[in-house]
TORDOZA-295882 format. One record per atom (N, C-alpha, C): atom name; x, y, z; residue number from 0; chain; residue in three letters. Coordinates in steps of 0.02 Angstrom, whole numbers, plus 50000, padded with zeros to 5 digits. Layout:
<zavos>
+------+-------+-------+-------+-----+-------+------+
: atom :     X :     Y :     Z :  nr : kette : rest :
+------+-------+-------+-------+-----+-------+------+
:   CA :     X :     Y :     Z : NUM :     A :  ala :
...
+------+-------+-------+-------+-----+-------+------+
</zavos>
This chain:
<zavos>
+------+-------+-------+-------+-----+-------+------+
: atom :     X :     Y :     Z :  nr : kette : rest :
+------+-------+-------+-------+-----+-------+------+
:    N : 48711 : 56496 : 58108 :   0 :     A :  unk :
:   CA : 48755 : 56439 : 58110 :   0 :     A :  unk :
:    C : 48775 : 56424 : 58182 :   0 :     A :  unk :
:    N : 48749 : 56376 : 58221 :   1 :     A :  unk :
:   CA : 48784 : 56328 : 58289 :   1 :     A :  unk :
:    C : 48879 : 56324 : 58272 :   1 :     A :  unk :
:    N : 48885 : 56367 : 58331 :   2 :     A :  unk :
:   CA : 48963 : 56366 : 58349 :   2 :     A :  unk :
:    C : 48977 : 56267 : 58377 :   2 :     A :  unk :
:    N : 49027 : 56258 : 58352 :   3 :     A :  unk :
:   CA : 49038 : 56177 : 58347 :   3 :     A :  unk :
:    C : 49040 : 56152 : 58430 :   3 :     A :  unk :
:    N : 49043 : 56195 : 58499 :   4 :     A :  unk :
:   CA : 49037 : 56195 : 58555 :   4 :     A :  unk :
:    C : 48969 : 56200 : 58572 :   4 :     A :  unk :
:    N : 48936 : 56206 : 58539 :   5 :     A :  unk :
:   CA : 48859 : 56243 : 58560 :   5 :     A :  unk :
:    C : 48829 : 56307 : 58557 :   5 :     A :  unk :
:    N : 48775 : 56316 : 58574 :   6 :     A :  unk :
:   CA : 48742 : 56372 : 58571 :   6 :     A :  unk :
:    C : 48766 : 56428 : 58648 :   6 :     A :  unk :
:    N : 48788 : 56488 : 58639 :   7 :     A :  unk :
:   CA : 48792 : 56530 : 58689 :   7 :     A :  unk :
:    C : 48724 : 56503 : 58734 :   7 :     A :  unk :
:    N : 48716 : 56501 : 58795 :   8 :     A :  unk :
:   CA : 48674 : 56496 : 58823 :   8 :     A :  unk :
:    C : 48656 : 56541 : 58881 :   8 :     A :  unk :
:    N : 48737 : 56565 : 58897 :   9 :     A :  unk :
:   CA : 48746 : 56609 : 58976 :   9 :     A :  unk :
:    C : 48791 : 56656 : 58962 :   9 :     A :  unk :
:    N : 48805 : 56695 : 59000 :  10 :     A :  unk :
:   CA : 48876 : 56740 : 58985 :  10 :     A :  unk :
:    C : 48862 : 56789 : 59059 :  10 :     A :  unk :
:    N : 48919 : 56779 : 59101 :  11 :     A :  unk :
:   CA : 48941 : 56807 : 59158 :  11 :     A :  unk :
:    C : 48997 : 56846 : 59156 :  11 :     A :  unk :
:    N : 49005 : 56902 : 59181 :  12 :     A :  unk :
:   CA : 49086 : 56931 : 59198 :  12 :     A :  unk :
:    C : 49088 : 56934 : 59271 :  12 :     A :  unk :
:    N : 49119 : 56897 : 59291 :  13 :     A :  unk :
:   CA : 49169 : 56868 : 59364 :  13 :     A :  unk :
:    C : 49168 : 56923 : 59426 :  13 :     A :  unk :
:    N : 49144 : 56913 : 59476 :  14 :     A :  unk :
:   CA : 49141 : 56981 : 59507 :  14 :     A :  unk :
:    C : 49193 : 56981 : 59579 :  14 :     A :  unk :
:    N : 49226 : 57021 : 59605 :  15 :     A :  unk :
:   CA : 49249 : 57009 : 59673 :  15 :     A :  unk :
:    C : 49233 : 56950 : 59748 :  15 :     A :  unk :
:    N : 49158 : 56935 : 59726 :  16 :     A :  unk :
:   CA : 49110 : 56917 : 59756 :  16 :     A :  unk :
:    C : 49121 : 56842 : 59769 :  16 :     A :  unk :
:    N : 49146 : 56805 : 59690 :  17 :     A :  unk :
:   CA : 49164 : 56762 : 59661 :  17 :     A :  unk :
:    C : 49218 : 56722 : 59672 :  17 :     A :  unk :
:    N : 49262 : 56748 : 59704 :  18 :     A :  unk :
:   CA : 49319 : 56715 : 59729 :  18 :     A :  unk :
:    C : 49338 : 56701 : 59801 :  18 :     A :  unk :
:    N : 49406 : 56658 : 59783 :  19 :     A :  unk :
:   CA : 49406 : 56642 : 59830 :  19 :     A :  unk :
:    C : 49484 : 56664 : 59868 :  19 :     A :  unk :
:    N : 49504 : 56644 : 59918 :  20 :     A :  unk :
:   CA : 49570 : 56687 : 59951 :  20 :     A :  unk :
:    C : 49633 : 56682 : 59899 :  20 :     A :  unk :
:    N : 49614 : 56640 : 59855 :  21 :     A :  unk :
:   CA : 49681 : 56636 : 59786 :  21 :     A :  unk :
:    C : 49672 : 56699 : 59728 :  21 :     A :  unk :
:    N : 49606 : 56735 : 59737 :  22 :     A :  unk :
:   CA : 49601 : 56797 : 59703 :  22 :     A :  unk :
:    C : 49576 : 56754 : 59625 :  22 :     A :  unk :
:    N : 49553 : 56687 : 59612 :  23 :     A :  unk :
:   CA : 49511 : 56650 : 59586 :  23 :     A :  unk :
:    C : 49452 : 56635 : 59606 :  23 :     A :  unk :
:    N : 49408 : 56607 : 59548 :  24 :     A :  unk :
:   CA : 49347 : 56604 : 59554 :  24 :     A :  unk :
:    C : 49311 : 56550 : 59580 :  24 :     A :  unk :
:    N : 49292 : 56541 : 59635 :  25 :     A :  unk :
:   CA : 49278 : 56475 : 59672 :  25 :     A :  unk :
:    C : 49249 : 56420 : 59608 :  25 :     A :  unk :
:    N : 49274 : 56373 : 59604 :  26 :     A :  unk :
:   CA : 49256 : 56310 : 59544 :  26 :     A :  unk :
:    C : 49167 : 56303 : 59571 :  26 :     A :  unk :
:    N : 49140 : 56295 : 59648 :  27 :     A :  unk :
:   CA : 49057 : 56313 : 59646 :  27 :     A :  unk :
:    C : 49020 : 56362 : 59614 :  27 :     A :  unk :
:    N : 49077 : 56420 : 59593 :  28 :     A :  unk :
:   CA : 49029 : 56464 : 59564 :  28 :     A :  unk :
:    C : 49026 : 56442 : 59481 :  28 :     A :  unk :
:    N : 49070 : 56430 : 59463 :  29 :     A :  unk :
:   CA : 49070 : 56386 : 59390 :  29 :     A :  unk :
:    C : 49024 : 56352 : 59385 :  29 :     A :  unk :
:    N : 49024 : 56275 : 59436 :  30 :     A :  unk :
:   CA : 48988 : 56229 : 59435 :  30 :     A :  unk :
:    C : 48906 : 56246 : 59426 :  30 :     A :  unk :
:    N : 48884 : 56312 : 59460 :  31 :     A :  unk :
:   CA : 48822 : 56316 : 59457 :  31 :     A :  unk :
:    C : 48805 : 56370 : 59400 :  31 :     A :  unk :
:    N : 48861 : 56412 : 59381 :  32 :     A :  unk :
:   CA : 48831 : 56429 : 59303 :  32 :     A :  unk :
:    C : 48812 : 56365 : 59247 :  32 :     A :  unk :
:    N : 48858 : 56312 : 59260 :  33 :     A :  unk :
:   CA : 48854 : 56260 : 59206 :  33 :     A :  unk :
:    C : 48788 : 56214 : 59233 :  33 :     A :  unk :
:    N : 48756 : 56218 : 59292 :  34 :     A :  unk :
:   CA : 48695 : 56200 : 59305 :  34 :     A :  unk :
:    C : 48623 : 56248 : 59268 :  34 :     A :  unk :
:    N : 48650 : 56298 : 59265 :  35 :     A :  unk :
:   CA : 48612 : 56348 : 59233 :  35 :     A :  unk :
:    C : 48608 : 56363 : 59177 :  35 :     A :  unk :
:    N : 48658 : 56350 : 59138 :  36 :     A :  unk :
:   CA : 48661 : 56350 : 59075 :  36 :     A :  unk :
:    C : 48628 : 56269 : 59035 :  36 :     A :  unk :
:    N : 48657 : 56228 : 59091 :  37 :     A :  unk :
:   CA : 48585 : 56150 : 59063 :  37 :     A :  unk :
:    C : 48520 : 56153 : 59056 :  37 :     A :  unk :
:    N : 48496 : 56190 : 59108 :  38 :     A :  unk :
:   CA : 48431 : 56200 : 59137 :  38 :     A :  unk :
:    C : 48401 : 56249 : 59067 :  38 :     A :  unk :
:    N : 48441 : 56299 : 59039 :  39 :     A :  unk :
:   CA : 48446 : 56369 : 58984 :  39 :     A :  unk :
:    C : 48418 : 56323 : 58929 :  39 :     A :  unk :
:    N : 48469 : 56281 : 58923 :  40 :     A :  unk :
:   CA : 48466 : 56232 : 58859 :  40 :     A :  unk :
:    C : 48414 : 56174 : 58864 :  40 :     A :  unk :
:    N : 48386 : 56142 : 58894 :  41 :     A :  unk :
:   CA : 48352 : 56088 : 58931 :  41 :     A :  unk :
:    C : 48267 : 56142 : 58927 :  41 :     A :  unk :
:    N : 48268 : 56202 : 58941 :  42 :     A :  unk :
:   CA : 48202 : 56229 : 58915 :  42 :     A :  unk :
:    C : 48181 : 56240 : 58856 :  42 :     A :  unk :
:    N : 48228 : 56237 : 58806 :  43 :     A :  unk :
:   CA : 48238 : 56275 : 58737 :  43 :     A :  unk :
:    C : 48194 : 56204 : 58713 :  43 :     A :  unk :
:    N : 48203 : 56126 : 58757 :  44 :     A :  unk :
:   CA : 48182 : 56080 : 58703 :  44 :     A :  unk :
:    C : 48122 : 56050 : 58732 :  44 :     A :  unk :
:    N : 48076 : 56096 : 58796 :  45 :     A :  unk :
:   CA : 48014 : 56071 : 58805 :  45 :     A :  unk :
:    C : 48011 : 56130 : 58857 :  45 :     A :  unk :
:    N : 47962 : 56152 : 58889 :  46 :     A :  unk :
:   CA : 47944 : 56187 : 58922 :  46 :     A :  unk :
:    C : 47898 : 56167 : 58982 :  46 :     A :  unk :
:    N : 47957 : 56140 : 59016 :  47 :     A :  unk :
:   CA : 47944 : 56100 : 59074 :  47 :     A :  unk :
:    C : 47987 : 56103 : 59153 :  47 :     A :  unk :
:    N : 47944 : 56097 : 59205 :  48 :     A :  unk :
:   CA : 48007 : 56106 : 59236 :  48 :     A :  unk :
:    C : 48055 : 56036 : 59219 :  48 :     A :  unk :
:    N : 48139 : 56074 : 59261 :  49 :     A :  unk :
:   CA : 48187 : 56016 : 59218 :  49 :     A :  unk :
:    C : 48202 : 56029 : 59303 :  49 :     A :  unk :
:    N : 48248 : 55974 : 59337 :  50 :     A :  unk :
:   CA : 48278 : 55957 : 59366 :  50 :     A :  unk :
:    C : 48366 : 55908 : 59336 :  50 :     A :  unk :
:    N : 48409 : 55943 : 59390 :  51 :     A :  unk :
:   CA : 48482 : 55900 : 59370 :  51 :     A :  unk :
:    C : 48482 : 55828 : 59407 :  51 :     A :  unk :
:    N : 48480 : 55793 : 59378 :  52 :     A :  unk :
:   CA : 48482 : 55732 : 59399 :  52 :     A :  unk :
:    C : 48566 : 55688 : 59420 :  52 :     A :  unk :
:    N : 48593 : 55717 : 59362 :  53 :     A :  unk :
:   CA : 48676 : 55700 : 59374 :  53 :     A :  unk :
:    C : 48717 : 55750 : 59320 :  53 :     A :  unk :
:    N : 48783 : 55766 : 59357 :  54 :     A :  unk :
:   CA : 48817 : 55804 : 59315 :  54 :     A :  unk :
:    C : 48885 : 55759 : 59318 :  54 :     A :  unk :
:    N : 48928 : 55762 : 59261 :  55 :     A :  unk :
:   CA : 48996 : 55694 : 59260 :  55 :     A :  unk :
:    C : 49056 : 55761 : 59286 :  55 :     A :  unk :
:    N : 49092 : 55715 : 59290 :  56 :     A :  unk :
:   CA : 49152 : 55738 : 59328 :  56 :     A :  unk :
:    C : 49176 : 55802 : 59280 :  56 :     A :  unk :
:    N : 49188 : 55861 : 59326 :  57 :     A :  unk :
:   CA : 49203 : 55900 : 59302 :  57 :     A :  unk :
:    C : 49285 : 55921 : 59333 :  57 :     A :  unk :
:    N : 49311 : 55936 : 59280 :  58 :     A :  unk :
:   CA : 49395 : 55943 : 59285 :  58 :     A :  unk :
:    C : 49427 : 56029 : 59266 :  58 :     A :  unk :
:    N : 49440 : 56040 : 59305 :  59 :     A :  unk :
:   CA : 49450 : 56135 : 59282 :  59 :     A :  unk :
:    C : 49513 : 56130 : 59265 :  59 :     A :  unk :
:    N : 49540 : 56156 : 59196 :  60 :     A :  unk :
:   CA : 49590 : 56146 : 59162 :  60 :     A :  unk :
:    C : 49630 : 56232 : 59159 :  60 :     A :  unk :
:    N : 49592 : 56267 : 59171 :  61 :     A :  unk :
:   CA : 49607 : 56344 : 59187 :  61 :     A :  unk :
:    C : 49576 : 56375 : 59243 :  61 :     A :  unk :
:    N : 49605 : 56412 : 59259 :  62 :     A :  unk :
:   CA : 49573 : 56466 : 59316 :  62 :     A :  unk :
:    C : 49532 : 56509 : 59279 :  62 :     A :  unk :
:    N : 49473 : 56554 : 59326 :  63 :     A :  unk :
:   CA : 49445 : 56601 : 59303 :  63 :     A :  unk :
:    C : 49479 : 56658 : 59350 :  63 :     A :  unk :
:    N : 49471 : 56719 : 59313 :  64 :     A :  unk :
:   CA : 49499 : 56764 : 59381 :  64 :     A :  unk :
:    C : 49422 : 56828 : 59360 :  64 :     A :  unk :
:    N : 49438 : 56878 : 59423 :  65 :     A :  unk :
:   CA : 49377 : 56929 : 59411 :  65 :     A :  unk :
:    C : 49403 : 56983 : 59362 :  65 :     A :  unk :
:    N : 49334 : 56977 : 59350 :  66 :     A :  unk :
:   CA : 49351 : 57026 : 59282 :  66 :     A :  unk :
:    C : 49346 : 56989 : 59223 :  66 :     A :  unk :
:    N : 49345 : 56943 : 59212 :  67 :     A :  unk :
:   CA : 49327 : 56894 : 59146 :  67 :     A :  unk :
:    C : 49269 : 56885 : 59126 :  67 :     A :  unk :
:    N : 49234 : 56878 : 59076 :  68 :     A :  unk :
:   CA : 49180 : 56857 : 59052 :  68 :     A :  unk :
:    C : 49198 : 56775 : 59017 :  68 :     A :  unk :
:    N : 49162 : 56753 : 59063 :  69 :     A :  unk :
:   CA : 49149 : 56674 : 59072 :  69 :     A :  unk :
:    C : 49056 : 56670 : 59006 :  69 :     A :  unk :
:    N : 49088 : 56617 : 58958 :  70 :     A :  unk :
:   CA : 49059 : 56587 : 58906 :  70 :     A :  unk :
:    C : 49029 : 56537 : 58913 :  70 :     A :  unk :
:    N : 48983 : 56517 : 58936 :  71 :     A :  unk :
:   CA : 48950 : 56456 : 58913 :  71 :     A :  unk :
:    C : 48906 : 56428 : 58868 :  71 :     A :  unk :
:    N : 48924 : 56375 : 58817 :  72 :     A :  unk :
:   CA : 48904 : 56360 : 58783 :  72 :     A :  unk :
:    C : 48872 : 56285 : 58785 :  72 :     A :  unk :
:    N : 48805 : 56278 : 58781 :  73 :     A :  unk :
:   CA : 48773 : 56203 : 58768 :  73 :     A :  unk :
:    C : 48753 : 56173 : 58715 :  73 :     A :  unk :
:    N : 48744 : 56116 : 58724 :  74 :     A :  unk :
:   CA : 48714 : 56083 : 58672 :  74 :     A :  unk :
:    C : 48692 : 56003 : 58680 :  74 :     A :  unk :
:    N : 48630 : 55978 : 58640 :  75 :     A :  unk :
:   CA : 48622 : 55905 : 58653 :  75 :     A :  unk :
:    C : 48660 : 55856 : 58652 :  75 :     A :  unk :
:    N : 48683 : 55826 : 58691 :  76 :     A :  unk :
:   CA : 48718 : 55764 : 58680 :  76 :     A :  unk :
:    C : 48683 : 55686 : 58669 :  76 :     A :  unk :
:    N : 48630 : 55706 : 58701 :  77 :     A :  unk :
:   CA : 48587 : 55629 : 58673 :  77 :     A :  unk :
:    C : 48515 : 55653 : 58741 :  77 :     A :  unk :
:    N : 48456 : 55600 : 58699 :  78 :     A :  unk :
:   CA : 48429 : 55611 : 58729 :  78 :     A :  unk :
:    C : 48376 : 55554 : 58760 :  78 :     A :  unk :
:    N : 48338 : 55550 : 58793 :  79 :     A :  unk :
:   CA : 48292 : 55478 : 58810 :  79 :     A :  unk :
:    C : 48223 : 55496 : 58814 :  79 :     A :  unk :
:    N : 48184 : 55454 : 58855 :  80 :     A :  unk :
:   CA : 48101 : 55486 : 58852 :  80 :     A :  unk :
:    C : 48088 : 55555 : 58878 :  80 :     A :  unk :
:    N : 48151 : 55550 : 58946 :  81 :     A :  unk :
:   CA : 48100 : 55603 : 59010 :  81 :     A :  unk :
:    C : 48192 : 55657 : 59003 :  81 :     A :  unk :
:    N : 48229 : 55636 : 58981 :  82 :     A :  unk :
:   CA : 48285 : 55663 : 58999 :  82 :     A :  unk :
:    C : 48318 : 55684 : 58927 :  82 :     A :  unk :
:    N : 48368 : 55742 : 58935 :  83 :     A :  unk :
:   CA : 48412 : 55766 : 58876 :  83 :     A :  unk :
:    C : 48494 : 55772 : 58915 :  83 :     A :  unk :
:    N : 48533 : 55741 : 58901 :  84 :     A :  unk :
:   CA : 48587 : 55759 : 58910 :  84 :     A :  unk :
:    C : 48614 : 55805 : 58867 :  84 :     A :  unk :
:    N : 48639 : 55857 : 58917 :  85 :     A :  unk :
:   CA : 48669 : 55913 : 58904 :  85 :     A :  unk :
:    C : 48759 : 55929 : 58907 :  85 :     A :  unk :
:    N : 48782 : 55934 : 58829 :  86 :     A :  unk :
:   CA : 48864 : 55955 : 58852 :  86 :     A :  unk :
:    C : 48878 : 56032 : 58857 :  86 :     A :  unk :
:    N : 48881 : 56050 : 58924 :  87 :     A :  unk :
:   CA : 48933 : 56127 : 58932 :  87 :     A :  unk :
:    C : 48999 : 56140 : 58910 :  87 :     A :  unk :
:    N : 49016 : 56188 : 58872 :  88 :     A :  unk :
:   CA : 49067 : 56201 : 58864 :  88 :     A :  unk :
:    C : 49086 : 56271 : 58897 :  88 :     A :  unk :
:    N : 49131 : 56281 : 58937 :  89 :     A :  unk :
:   CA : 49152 : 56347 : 58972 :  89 :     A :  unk :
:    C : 49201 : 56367 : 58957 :  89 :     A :  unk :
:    N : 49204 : 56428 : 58920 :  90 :     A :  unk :
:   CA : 49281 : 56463 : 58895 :  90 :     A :  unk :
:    C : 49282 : 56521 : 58933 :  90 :     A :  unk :
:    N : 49332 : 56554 : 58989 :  91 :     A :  unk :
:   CA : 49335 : 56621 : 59002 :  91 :     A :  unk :
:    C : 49376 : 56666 : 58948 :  91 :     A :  unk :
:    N : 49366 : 56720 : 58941 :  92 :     A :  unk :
:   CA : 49396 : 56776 : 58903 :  92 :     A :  unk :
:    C : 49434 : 56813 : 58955 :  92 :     A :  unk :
:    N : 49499 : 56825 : 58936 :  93 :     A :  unk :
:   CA : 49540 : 56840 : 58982 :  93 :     A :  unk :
:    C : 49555 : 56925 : 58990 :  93 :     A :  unk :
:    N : 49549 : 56961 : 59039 :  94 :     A :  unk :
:   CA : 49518 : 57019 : 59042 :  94 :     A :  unk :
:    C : 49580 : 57062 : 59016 :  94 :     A :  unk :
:    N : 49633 : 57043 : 59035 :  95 :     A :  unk :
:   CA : 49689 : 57087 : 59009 :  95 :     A :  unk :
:    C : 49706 : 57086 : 58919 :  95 :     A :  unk :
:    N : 49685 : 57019 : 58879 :  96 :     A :  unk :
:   CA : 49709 : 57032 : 58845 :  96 :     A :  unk :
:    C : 49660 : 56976 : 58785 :  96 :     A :  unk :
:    N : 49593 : 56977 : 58793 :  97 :     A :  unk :
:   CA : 49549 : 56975 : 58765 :  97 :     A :  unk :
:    C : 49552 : 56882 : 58734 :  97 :     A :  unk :
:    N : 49609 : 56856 : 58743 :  98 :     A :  unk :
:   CA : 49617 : 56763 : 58733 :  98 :     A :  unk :
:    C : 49563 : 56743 : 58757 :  98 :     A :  unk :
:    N : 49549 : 56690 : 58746 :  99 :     A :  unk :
:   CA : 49482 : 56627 : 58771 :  99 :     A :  unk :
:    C : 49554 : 56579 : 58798 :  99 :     A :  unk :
:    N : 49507 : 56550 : 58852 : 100 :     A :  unk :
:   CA : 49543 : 56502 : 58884 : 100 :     A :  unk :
:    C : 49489 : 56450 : 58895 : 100 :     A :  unk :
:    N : 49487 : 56392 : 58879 : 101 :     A :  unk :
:   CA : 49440 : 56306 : 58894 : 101 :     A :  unk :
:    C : 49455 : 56307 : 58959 : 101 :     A :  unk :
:    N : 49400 : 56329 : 59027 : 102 :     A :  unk :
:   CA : 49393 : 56298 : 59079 : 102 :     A :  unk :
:    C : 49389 : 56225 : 59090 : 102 :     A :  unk :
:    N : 49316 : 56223 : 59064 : 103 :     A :  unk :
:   CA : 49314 : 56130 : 59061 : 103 :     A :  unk :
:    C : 49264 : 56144 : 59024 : 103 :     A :  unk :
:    N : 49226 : 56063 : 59027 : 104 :     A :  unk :
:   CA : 49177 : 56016 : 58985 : 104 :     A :  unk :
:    C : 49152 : 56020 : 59039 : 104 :     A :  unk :
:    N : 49078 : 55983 : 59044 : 105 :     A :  unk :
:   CA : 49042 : 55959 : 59080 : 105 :     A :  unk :
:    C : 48978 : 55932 : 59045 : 105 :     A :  unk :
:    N : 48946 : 55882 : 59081 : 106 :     A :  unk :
:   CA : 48884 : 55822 : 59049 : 106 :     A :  unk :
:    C : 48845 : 55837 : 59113 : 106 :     A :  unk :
:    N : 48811 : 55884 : 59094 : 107 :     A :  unk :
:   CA : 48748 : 55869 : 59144 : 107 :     A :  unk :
:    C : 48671 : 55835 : 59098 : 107 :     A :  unk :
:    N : 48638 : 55800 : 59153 : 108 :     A :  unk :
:   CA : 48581 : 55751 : 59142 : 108 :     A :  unk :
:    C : 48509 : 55782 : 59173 : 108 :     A :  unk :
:    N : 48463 : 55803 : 59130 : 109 :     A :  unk :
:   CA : 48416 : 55856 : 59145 : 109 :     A :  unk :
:    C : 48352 : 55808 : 59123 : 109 :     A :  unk :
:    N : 48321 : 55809 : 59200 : 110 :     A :  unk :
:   CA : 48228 : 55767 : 59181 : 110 :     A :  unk :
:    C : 48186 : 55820 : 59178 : 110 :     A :  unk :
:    N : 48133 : 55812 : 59150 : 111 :     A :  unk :
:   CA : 48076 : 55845 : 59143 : 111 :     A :  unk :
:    C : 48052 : 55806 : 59200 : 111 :     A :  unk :
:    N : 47994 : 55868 : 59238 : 112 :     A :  unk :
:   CA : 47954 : 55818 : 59285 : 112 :     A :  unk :
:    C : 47893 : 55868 : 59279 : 112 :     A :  unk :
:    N : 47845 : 55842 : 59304 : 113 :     A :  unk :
:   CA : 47762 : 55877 : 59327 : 113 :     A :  unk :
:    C : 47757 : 55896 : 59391 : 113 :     A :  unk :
:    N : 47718 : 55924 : 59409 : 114 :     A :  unk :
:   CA : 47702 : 55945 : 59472 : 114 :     A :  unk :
:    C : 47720 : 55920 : 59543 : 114 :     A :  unk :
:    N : 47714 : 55858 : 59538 : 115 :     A :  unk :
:   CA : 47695 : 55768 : 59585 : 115 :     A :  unk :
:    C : 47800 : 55771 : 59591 : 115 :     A :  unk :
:    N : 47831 : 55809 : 59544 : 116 :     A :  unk :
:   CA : 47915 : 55791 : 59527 : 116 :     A :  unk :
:    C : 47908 : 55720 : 59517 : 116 :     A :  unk :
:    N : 47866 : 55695 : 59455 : 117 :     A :  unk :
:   CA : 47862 : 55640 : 59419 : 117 :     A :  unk :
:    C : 47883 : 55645 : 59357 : 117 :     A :  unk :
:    N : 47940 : 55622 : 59329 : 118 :     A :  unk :
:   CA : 47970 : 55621 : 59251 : 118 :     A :  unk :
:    C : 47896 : 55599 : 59214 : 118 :     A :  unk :
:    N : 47914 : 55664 : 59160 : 119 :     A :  unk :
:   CA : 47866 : 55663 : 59107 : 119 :     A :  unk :
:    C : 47917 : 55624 : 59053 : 119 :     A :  unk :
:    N : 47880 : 55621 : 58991 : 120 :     A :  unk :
:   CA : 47917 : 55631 : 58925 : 120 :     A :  unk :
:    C : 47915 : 55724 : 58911 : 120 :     A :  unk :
:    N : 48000 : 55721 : 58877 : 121 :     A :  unk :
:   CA : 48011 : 55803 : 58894 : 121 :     A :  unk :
:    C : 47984 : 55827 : 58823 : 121 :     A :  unk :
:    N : 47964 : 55779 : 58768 : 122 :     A :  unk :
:   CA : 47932 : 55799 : 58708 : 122 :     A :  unk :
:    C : 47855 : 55799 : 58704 : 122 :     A :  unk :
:    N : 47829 : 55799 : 58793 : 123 :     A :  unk :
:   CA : 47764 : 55812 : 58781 : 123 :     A :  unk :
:    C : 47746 : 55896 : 58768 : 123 :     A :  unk :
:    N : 47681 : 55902 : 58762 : 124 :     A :  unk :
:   CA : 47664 : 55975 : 58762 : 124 :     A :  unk :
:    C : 47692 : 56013 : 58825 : 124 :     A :  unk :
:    N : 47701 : 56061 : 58835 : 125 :     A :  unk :
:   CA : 47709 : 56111 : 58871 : 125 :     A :  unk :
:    C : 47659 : 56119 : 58939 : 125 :     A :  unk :
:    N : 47721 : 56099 : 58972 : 126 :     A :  unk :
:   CA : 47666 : 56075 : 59064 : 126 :     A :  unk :
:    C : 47660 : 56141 : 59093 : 126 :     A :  unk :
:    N : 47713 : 56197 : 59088 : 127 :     A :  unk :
:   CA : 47709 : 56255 : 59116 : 127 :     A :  unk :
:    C : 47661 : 56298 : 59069 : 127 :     A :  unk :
:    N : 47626 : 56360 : 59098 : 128 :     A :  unk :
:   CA : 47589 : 56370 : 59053 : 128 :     A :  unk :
:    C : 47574 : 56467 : 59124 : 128 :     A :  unk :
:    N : 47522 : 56513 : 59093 : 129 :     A :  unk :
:   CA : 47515 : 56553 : 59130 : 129 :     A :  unk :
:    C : 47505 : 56583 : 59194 : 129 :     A :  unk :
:    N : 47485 : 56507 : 59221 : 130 :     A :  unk :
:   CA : 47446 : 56517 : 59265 : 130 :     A :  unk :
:    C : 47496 : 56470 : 59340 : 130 :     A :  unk :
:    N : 47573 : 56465 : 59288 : 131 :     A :  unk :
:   CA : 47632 : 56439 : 59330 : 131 :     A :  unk :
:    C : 47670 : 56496 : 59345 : 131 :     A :  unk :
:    N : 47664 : 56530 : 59412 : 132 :     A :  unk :
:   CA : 47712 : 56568 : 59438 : 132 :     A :  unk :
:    C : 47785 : 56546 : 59464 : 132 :     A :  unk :
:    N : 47827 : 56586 : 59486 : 133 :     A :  unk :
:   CA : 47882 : 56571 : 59513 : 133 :     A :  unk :
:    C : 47875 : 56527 : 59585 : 133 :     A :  unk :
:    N : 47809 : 56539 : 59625 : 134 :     A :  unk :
:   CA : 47807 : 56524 : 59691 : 134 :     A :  unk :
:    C : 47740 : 56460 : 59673 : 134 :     A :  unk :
:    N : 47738 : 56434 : 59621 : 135 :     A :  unk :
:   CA : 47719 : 56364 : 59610 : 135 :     A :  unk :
:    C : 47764 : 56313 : 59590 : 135 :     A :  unk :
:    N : 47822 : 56324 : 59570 : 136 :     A :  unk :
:   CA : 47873 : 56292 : 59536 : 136 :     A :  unk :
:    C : 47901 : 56268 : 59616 : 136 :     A :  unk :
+------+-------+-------+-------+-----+-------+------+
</zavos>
């Protein structure tokens, strides 16, 4: 059964590394789990490379602090030929005392492209294949 936020896609616990002089978690490091977790979800529905094309305003409604395990959850929000919009949902779990807290939302916009970084349709067959390493991508 799909949790009504989406599918788990990521799951981080917050490291020292992560923050910033407020003893919080820099909102860039957020921002790019929720790039990662599109990209998570955005492969699940073609197997292609995906590129972020646009992500909508994102609003942090809680802090993360270290030591939390940060939740992200995606799911389709609509989709077009070459592109799937993706909604993140980010809840941290709060380390002292196990609550979820709603960081934010976020709408990121994920293209499929080919080789050339020419938008495919992302419901074509499968462009990546064995003989696509990490240092061809």
């Amino acid at each position: 059964m799909q949790h009504p936020d989406g599918e788990i896609v990521l799951r981080v616990i917050t490291m020292p590394r992560d923050t910033n002089h407020s003893g919080t978690v820099f909102g860039g490091v957020i921002m790019s789990y929720i790039d990662q977790a599109a990209y998570v979800h955005a492969r699940t529905l073609g197997l292609h490379r995906w590129v972020t094309v646009m992500v909508e305003r994102i609003e942090f409604v809680a802090p993360v602090y270290v030591g939390e395990m940060v939740t992200l959850r995606a799911s389709t929000a609509a989709t077009g030929r070459t592109s799937v919009t993706v909604r993140v949902v980010v809840d941290a779990e709060r380390y002292t005392t196990g609550e979820s807290a709603r960081v934010t939302v976020a709408t990121v916009k994920m293209v499929a492209i080919d080789r050339q970084h020419q938008p495919i349709p992302f419901s074509s067959p499968a462009t990546l294949g064995s003989e696509d390493g990490m240092s061809s991508l």
